[in-house]
C-alpha positions in Angstrom: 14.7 -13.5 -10.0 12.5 -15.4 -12.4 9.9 -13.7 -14.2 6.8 -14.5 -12.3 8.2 -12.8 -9.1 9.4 -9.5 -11.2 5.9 -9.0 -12.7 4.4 -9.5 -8.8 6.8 -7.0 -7.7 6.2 -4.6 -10.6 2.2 -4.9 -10.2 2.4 -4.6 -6.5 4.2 -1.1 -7.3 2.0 0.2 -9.8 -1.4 -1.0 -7.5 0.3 1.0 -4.6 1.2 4.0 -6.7 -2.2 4.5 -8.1 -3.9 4.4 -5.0 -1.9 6.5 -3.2 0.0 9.0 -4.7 -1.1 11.7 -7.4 1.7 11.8 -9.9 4.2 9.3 -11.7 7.6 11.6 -11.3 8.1 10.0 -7.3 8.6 6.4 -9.9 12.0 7.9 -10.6 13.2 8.0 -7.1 15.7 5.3 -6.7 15.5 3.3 -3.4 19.4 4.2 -2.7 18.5 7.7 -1.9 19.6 9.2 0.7 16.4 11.6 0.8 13.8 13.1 -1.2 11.1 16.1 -1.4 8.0 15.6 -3.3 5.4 18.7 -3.6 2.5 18.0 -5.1 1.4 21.2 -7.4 -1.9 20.2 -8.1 -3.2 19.9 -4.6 -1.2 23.7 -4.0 -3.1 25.5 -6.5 -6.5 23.6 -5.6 -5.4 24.8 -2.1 -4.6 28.4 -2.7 -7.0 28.9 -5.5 -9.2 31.7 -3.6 -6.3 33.2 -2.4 -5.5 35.8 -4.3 -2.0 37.6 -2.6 0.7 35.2 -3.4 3.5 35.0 -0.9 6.7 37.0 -1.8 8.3 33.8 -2.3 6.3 32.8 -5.2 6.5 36.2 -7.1 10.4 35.9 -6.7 10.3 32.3 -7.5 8.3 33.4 -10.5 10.2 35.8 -11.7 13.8 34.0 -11.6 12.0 31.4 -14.0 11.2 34.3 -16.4 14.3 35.3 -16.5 15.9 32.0 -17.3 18.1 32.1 -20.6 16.4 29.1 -21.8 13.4 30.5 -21.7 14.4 33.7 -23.3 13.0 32.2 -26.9 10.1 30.5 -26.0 7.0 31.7 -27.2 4.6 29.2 -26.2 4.3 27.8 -22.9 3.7 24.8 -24.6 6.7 24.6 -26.5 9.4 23.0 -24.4 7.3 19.9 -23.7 7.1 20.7 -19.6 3.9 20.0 -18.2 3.0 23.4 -16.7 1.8 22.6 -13.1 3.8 19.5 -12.5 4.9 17.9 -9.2 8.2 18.9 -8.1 10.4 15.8 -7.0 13.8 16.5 -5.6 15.9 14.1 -3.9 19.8 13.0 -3.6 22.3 10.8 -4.1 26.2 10.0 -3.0 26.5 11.6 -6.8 24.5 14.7 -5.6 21.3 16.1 -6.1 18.5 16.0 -8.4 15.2 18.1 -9.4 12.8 16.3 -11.6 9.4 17.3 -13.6 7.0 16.0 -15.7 7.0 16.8 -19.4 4.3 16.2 -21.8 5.9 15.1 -24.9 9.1 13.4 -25.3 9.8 14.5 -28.8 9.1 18.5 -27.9 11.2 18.3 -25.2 14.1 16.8 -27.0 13.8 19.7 -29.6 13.6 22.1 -27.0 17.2 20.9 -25.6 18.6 20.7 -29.6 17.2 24.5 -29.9 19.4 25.3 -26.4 22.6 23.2 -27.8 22.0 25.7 -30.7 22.3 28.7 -28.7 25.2 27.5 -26.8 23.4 27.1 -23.3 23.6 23.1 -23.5 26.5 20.9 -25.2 26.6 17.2 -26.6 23.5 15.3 -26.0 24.1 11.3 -26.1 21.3 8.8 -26.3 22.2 6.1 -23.8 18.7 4.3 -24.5 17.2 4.2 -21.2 17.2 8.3 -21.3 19.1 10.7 -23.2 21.3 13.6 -21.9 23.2 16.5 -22.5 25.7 19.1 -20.0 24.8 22.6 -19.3 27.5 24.9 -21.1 28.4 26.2 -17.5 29.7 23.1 -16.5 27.9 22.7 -13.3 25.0 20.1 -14.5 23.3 17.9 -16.9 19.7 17.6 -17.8 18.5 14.0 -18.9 15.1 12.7 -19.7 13.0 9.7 -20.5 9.4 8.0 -19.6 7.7 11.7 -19.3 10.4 12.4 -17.2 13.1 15.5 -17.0 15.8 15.0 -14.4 18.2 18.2 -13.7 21.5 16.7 -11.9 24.4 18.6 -10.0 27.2 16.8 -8.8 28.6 17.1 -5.4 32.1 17.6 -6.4 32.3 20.3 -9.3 35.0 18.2 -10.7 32.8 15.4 -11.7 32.7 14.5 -15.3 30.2 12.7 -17.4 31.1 9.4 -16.1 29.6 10.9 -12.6 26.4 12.2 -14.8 26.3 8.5 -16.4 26.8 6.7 -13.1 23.9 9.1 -11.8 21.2 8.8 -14.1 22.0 4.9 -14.7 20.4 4.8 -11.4 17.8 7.3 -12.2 16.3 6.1 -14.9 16.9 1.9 -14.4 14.8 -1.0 -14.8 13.5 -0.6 -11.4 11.9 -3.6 -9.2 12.6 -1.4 -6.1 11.6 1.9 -6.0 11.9 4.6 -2.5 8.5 4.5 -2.6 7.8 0.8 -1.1 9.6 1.3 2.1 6.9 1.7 4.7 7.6 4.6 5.9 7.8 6.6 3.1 4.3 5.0 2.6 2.8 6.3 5.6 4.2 10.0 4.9 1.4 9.7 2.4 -1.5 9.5 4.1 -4.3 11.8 4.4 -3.3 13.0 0.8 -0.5 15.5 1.9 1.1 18.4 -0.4 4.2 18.0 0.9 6.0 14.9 1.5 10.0 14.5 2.4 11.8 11.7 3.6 15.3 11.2 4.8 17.4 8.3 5.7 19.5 10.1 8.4 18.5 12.5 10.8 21.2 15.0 9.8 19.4 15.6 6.4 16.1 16.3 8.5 13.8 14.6 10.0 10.7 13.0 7.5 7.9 14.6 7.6 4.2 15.4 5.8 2.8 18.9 5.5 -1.2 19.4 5.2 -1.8 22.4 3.6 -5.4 24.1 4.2 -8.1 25.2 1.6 -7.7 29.1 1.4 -9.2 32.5 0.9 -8.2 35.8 1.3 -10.0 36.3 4.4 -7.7 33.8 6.4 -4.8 33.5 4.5 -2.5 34.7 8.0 -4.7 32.7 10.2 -4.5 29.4 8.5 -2.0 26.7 9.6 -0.2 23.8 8.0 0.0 20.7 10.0 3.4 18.9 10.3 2.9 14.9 10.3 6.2 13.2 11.8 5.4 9.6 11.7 8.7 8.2 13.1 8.3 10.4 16.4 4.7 9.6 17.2 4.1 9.6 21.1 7.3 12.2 21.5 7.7 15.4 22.2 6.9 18.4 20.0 8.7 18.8 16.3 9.8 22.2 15.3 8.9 22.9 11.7 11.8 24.7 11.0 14.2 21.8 11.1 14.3 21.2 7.7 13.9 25.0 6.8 17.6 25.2 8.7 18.8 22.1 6.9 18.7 23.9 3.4 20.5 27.0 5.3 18.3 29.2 3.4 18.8 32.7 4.6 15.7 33.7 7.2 14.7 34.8 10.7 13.2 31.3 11.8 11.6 32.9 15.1 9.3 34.7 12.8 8.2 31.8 10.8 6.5 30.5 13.4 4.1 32.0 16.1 4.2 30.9 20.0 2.7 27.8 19.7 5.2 26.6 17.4 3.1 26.5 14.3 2.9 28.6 10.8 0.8 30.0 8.6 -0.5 28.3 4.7 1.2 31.4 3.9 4.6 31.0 5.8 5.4 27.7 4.7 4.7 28.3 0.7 6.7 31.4 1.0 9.7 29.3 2.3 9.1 26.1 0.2 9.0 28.7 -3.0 12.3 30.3 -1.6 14.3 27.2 -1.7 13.4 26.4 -4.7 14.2 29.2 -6.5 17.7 29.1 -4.8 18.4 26.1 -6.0 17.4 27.2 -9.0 19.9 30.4 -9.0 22.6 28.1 -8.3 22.3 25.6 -11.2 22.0 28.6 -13.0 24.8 30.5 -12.3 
């Protein structure tokens, strides 16, 4: 591909990006994956900003951070280098799974990870030029970053080595003139500036989707509903909402996430994406 055609393609995806999505972290989203979950924080807290009762989700969600060992020392919400309200981007590959933020400063972040090799929590750390890594001590993942970006990864098979970890992030964090985010309909999951996008290749890992969140207060907190957008099943029957809730096999009633008319609360649906999360979280951990 000569050079004129890869600065088209890389223009093309920087014009698109810009003017259509709110934060850079989807950029690291290789077009090989097999799906991905994007939640844009920003628009949340604008959303929920009068609303004063967080769901129980959050406060748990909340707390398990707290209580993270690697943030046992900090001091200063400042000083790991992690942008504080950033997009959440997850997404997976035949490797396994990812969870990426934004980070503010390269160089804090990296002595952030030096001050957890330190106190045993994270081991090596190898500079492989297009990001630099290290393992978590338990064994069960790797943390890697580069470009304002910090990616978490968990292999599928717990027998994975850093070869896996290096085969992973290769794909993470390449050169890219493809990204997931110009296939078209990923593109149109966008629209009307959702705070919730996820896409999936195959319907087993859920079918892709948009969630519209509503502005908030107190006052109609219960009585506000998200809107589901399923693009690829326009002109079909209804969707339930809690298909992809069932894909994650998160513990809950699912007849009383939503009401007769098949649809649930502002409140409902933070409470469950907040729950996930912080799962997922307790099993990296562990």
């Amino acid at each position: 591909m000569g050079l004129t055609a890869l600065t088209v393609i890389s223009v093309g995806i920087y014009l698109w990006y810009n003017f259509n999505a709110r934060s850079r972290l989807v950029l690291v989203v290789p077009a090989t994956a097999e799906w991905f979950l994007h939640v844009q924080t920003k628009l949340l807290r604008g959303d929920f900003a009068a609303s004063t009762v967080p769901p129980a989700g959050v406060t748990a969600l909340r707390e398990t951070v707290s209580k993270l060992p690697i943030f046992s020392k900090v001091k200063d919400a400042g000083e790991p280098g992690l942008a504080l309200y950033s997009d959440v981007v997850a997404f997976g590959l035949s490797e396994g799974r990812f969870l990426a933020l934004s980070i503010t400063s390269e160089e804090r972040f990296k002595s952030f990870m030096q001050s957890l090799k330190k106190r045993n929590l994270l081991k090596g750390g190898i500079d492989k030029g297009r990001y630099f890594y290290a393992e978590f001590a338990n064994g069960k993942g790797y943390v890697a970053f580069k470009y304002k970006a910090m990616v978490v990864f968990q292999p599928k098979d717990s027998a994975s080595d850093y070869r896996i970890a290096e085969q992973a992030f290769d794909q993470v964090f390449a050169e890219k003139t493809h990204t997931l985010m110009q296939h078209v309909d990923v593109q149109a999951l966008y629209e009307d500036e959702p705070e919730v996008v996820y896409y999936a290749r195959n319907v087993e890992d859920g079918l892709p989707q948009a969630i519209d969140f509503p502005t908030l207060n107190n006052a109609d907190a219960q009585r506000a509903f998200v809107q589901f957008r399923y693009p690829t099943k326009k002109g079909e029957g209804p969707v339930s909402p809690l298909m992809l809730i069932a894909k994650t096999k998160l513990p809950v009633r699912l007849e009383a996430c939503i009401d007769e008319q098949n649809r649930m609360t502002a409140h409902t649906a933070l409470d469950l994406m907040a729950r996930v999360l912080d799962q997922t979280i307790k099993e990296i951990s562990k």
